[in-house]
Every structure is written in C-alpha cells, then in structure tokens.
C-alpha positions in Angstrom: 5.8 -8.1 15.0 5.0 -5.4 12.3 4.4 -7.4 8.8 6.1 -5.8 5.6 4.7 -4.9 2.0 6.5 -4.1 -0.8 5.3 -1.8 -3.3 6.5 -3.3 -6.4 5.2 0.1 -8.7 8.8 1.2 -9.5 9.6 -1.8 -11.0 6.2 -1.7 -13.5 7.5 1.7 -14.7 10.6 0.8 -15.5 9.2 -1.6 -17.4 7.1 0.8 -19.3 9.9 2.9 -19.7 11.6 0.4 -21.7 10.7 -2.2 -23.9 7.3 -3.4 -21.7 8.3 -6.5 -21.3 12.0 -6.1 -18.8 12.5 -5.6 -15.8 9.6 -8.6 -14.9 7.8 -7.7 -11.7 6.7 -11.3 -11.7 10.4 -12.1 -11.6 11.1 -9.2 -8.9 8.1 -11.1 -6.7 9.9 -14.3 -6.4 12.8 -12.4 -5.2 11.1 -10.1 -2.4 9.3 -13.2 -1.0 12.5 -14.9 -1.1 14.1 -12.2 1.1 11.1 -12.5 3.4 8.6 -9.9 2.8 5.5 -10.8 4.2 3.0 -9.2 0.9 3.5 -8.2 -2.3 1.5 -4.4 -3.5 0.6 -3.7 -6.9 -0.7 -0.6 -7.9 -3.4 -1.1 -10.7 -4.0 2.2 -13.5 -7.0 2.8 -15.0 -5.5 3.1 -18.3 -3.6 -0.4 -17.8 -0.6 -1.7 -20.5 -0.9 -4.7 -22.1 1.4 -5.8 -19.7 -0.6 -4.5 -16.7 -3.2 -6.8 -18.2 -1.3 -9.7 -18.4 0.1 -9.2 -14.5 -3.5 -8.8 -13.1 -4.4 -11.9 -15.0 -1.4 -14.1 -13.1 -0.5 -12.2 -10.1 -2.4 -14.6 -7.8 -0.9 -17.6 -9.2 2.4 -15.6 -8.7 2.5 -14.1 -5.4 2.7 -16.8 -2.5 2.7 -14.1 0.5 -0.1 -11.4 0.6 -1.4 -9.9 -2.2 -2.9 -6.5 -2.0 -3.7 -4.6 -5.2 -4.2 -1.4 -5.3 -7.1 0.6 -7.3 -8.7 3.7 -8.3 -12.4 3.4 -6.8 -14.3 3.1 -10.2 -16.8 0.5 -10.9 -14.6 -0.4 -13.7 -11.3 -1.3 -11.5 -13.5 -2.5 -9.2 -14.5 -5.5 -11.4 -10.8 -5.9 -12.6 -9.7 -6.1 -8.6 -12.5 -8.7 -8.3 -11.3 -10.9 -11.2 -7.7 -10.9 -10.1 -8.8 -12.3 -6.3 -6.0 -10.6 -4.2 -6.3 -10.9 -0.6 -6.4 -7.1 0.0 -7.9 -4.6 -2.2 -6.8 -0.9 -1.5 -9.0 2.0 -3.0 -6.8 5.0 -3.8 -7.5 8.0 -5.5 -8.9 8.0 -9.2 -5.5 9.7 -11.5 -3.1 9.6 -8.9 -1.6 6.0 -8.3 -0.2 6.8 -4.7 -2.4 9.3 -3.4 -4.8 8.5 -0.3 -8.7 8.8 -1.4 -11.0 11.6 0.5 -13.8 9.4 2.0 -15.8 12.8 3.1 -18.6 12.9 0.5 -19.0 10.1 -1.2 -19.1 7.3 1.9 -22.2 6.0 -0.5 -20.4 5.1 -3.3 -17.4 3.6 -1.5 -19.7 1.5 0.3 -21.2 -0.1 -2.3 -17.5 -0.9 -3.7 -16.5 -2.2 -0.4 -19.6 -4.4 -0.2 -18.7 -5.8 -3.7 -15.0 -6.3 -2.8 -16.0 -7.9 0.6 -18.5 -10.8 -1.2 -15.6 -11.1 -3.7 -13.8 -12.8 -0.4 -11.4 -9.6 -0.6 -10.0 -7.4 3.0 -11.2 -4.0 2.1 -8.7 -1.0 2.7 -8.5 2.4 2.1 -6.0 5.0 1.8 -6.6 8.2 3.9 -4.9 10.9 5.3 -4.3 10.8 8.8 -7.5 13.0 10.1 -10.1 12.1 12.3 -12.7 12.7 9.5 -11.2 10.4 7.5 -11.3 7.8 10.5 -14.8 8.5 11.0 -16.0 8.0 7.6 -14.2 4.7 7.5 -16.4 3.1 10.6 -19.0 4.4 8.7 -18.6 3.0 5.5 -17.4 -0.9 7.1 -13.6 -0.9 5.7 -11.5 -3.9 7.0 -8.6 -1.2 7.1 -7.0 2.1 6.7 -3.8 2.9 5.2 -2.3 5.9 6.6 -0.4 8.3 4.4 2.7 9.2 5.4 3.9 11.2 3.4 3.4 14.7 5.1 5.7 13.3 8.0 8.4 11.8 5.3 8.9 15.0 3.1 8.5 17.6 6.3 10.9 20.4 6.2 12.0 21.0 9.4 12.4 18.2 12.7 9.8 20.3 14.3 7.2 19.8 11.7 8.5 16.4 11.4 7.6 15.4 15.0 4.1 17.0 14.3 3.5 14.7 11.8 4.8 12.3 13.9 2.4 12.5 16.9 -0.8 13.3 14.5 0.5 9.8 13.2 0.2 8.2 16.6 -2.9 9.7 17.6 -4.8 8.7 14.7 -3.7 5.3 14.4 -4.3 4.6 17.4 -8.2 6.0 17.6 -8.3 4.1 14.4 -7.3 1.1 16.4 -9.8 1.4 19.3 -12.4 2.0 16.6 -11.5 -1.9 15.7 -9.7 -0.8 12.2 -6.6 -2.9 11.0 -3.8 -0.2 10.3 -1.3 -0.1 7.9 0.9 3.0 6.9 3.0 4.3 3.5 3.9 7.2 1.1 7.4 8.1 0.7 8.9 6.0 3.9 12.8 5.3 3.3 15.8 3.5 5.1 15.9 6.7 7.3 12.7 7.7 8.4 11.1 4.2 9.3 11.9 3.7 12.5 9.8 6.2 14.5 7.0 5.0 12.8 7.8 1.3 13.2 7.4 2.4 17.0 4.0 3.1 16.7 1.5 0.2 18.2 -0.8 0.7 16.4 0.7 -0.1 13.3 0.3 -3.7 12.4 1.8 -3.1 8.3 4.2 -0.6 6.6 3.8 -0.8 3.0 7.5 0.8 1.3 8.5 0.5 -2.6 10.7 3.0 -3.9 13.7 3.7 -1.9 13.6 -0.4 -1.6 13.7 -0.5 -5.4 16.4 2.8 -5.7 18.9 1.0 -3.0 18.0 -2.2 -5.4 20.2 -0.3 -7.8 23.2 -0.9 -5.8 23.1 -3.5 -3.8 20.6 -5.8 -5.6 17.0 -6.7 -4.7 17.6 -9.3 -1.9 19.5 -7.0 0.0 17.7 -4.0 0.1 14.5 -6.1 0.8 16.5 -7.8 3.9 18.0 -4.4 5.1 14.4 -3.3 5.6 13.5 -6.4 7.4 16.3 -5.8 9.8 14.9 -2.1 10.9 11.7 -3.5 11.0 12.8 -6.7 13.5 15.5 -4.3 15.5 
C-alpha cells in the first residue's frame, strides 16, 4: 500500500502572511497524523523566519510519523537538515522551494551532501524530473531515493499531453525501480488527478500539500487529509 506525505508548506506561509505566529504547523501536525497520514514534509528556506527557526529546532520532537524535510542543497542547509535529525532529507533546488534539482553537472557536490546526510543517520532523496538522465545521475551519486515531479503531468493542457506525461511517469519510475531506487512522486497533485498515478507500481510515496490544505478551507483539516487517504486505499 502506497504511504502518504503531507506537504505542510501552505500552512508556514500563511503563517508568514499573518502575524508569524498563527496558523501553527506544529498544531496542523498533530492533526494530519491524527487523520492517518503516514509522514509529515516540511520545506526548509534558505532565508528561514524566526519561526522557521524555531520549527526546525522542535519538529522531531513534534512529528510522530515520518519526517522528511526538505532543502536547498547548500552546505549551509545542509548542516541545518543535520541538526534537526528528520528521517528523510530531500534536496531541491536552491531559490525555488518546490522545484526538482538538475543532478547533471554537479553529481560531485551532491555527493558529498548525500554522504554527510547519510552519516547524519538521514534517507537521502532527491527531487528530479522524470528523465532518464536524471535517473542515471542518481545511481551515480548513491541517493536512497528519487522524488518525481509531477507537475508537467498535473498542469498538462490537453488529455493527450496528459497521458504522455503519464506514461513518461511510468517508464521512469519504474527503471528507477529496477535500478534499486525508493520512489516517491509530487508537484501540484490534487483530489482529481491522483489516481492514475496512485496506479503506478512503482510508486511506493505520493507527497501532496496544497489542494489538501485549500479543501482544508472548507471542510476542515481532518477531512481533507482522510478524503486523500480514501483515493489512495480505493
């Protein structure tokens, strides 16, 4: 059975766009676990709040499921991600919280990151776009994981391009499979277009946060986290 993560970054910036200190993702946590998610995914900036701060300092106290934070690959976040001990570290690309990292070119220096993160006792992950290069350069480097973006299939125009997506999906997953990588999958997934990838083998996580948070709006946290669960167990 597929295991679910929910991205919790709409909830930090609605915080920041407020008063910093409401709504509490710590508070949001306790809810999302409640309503059986299986891990908890915080996105980390490199130009944290105060509040940031504080969250990476209590986070691993806080979440009781799987923690996987997420971070720009700088030796700087790297040392944060160490210090707040998550189970899963995810390295994304530097000034864009969501967006997967190009591994063509600098295998070197992610290596050395992903040898720090693995001592730490941290899963190493990355996020890539579905391409065979990208799968390549992850054997290479040692990553635990890859974290497929998804967002090309959720935002395609047309069903055509959509099943495209789709099947480029499927294919690489599943040679990143046979290559022994763990294989998760996000970037803009909603209520409507998770299924078809839930149906992919290969597939062992789906990571979603926003339209989870944006249905939270009406029908209140618990809810929208168990109306996910149920596509995900149908």
């Amino acid at each position: 059975m597929k295991r679910l993560g929910i991205e919790i970054d709409a909830i930090v910036r609605m915080r920041e766009f407020g008063d910093q200190t409401t709504p509490d993702p710590i508070h949001a946590i306790t809810m999302i676990e409640m309503a059986g998610a299986d891990g908890i995914v915080y996105t980390a900036s490199e130009k944290p709040s105060s509040a940031e701060e504080r969250d990476l300092r209590i986070l691993r106290d806080c979440v009781h499921t799987h923690f996987n934070l997420r971070i720009p690959m700088s030796e700087t976040m790297i040392t944060k991600a160490i210090q707040a001990r998550p189970e899963m570290v995810t390295l994304i690309q530097s000034g864009h919280q969501s967006g997967p990292i190009n591994l063509l070119g600098q295998e070197g220096a992610i290596q050395t990151a992903v040898d720090k993160l693995r001592q730490s006792g941290a899963v190493t992950n990355v996020l890539i776009a579905p391409s065979v290069d990208q799968i390549k350069a992850a054997v290479k480097i040692g990553v635990d994981y890859v974290e497929l973006h998804t967002a090309s299939y959720a935002t395609a125009d047309s069903l055509s391009k959509m099943e495209q997506e789709l099947e480029t999906l499927k294919t690489i997953a599943m040679a990143a499979s046979k290559l022994n990588l763990g294989v998760s999958a996000s970037g803009s997934l909603h209520y409507g277009n998770l299924r078809p990838i839930m149906l992919i083998e290969a597939i062992e996580e789906i990571n979603i946060g926003h339209s989870i948070c944006a249905r939270a709006l009406l029908v209140g946290l618990d809810k929208a986290v168990r109306d996910v669960i149920d596509i995900i167990h149908s």
